[in-house]
N, C-alpha and C positions, 0 to 999 in steps of 0.2 A: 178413741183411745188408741195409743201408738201399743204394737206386739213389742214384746224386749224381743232380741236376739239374741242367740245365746251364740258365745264363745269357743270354738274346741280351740282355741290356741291353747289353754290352760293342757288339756289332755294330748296334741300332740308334741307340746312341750315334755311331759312326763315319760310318752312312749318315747321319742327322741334320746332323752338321759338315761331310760332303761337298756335303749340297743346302748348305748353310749357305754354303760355299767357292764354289758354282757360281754362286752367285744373286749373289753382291759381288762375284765376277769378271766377269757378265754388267752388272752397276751399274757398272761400271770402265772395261769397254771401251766402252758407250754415253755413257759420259760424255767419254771422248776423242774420239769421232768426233762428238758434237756439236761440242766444243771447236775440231774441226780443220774442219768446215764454217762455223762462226763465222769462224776466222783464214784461209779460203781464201773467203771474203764479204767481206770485211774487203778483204784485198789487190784482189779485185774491184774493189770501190768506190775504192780510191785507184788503182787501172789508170784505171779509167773518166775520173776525175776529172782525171787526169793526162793523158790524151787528147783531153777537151773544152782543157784548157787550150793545150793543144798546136797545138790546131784555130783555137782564138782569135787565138794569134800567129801563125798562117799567116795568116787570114784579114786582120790585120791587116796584113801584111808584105806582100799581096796589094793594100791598100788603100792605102797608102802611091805620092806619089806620086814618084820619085826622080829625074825629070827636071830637070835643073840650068839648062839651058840656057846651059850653058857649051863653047865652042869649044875642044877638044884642042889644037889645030895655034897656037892662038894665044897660048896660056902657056908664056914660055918658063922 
């Protein structure tokens, strides 16, 4: 009687597709957390931007001179 052989093609077929599955899952997630360091860079720079501008109108609101030299008691 002839022995079967057995086959690992079958199993390193599998382990094959599993690096395969591991390595595009690991390209997937670094590509999102770039993605997410980008749009939290991003909000960054318009916070910043939005604050200098903010800084501007005080400064300016600070410059401004509002004295009228107008008498209360005397308009009636």
């Amino acid at each position: 009687m002839e022995t079967e052989k057995k086959s690992n093609g079958a199993l390193i077929g599998s382990i094959i597709i599993i690096i395969i599955l591991i390595i595009g899952g690991i390209y997937v997630w670094q590509a999102k957390i770039k993605s997410a360091l980008e749009k939290k860079a991003q909000v960054e720079n318009i916070i910043q931007m939005q604050a200098n501008e903010l800084d501007a109108l005080e400064q300016d609101l600070n410059e401004i001179d509002t004295n009228l030299d107008v008498d209360l008691d005397t308009i009636n």
